[in-house]
Wavefront OBJ file of the C-alpha trace (Angstrom):
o trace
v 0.000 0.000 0.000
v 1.168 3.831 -0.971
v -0.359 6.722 -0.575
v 0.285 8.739 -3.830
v -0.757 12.288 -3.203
v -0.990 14.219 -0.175
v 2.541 13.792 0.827
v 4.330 17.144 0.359
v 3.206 19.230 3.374
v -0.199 20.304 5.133
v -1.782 21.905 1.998
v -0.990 19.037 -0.272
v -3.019 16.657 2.248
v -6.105 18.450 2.426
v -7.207 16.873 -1.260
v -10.889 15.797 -1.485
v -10.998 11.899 -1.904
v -13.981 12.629 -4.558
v -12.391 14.935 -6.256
v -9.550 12.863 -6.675
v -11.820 9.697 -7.628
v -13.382 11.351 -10.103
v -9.856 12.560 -11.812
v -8.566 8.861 -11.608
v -11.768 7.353 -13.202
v -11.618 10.429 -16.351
v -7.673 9.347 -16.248
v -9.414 5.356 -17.454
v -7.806 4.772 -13.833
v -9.474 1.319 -12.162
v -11.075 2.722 -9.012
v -12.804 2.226 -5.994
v -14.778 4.600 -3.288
v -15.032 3.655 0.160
v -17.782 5.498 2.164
v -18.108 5.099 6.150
v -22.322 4.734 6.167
v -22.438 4.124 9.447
v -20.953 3.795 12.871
v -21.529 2.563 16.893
v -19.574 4.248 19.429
v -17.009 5.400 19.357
v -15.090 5.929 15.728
v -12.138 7.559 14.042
v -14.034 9.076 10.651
v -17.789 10.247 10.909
v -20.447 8.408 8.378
v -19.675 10.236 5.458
v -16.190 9.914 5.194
v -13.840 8.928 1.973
v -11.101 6.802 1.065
v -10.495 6.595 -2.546
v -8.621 3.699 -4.062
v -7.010 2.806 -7.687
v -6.011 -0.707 -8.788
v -2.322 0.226 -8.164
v -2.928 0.591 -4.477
v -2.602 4.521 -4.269
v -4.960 5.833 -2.229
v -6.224 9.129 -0.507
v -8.585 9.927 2.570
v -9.325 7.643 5.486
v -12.380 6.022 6.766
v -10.894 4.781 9.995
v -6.759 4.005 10.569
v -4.833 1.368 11.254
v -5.632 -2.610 10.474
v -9.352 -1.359 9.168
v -7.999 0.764 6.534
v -5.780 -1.844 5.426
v -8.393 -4.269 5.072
v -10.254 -1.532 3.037
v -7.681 -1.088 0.724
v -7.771 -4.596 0.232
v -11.256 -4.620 -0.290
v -11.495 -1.942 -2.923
v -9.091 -4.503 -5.218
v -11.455 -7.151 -5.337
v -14.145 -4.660 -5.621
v -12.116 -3.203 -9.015
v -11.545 -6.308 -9.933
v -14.961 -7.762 -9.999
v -16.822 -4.096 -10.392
v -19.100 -5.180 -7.401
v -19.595 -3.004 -4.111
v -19.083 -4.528 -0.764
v -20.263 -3.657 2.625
v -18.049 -4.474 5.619
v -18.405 -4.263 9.068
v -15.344 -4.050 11.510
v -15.700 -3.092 14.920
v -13.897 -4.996 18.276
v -14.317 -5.159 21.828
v -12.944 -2.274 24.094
v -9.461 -4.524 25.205
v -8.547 -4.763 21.662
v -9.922 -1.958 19.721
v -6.666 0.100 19.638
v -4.494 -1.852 18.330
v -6.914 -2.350 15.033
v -7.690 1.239 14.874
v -10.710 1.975 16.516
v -10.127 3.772 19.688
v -13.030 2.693 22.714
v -14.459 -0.534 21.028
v -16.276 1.023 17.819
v -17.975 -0.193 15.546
v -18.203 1.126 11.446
v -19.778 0.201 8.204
v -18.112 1.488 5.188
v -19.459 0.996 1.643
v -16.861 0.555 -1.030
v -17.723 0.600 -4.662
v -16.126 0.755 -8.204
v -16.144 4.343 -9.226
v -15.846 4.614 -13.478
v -14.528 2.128 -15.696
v -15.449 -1.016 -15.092
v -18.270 -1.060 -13.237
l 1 2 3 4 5 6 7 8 9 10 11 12 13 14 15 16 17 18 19 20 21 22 23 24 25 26 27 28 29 30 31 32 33 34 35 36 37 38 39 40 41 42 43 44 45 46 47 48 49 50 51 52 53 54 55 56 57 58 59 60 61 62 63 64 65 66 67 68 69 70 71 72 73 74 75 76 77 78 79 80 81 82 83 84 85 86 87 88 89 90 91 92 93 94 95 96 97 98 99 100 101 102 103 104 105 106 107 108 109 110 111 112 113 114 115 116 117 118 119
């Protein structure tokens, strides 16, 4: 996993995950949208957050941190691969929920789905 953009400096990291998705799909770039749609607790990202993904593995945004946003990334290749949307679920029990990301035993739904080409 990379992160392509974002990485020179405070006002390079502050670019919109749809705006980007919506440049990598006019690009012909293989690409997936991951959407938090809902969430328990305690969570990182409020429902409504991005993540945008191409087939490469670059990626911009966050819908959580840690293990969960790996697993998303993972997702979203399968998802661009097979141009079907997934809905996963992650969310742990208080002991354990830090060291997968979700700080106080969350619980989040995110939505990813092939954005462009392809789907």
């Amino acid at each position: 996993m990379q992160q392509e953009a974002g990485q020179d400096g405070p006002a390079a990291s502050v670019i919109d995950p749809l705006t980007l998705a919506e440049a990598w799909a006019r690009e012909g770039r293989p690409v997936a949208l991951a959407t938090v749609v809902e969430t328990w607790g305690s969570a990182p990202r409020p429902v409504g957050a991005h993540l945008v993904i191409d087939a490469e593995g670059n990626f911009e945004g966050s819908v959580s941190g840690g293990c969960v946003e790996g697993a998303v990334v993972a997702e979203a290749a399968d998802v661009i691969e097979t141009g079907k949307p997934a809905m996963l679920e992650f969310g742990v029990a208080d002991e354990t929920a830090w060291q997968v990301g979700l700080s106080c035993g969350g619980r989040i739904r995110v939505l990813v789905e092939p954005i462009g080409h392809g789907g």
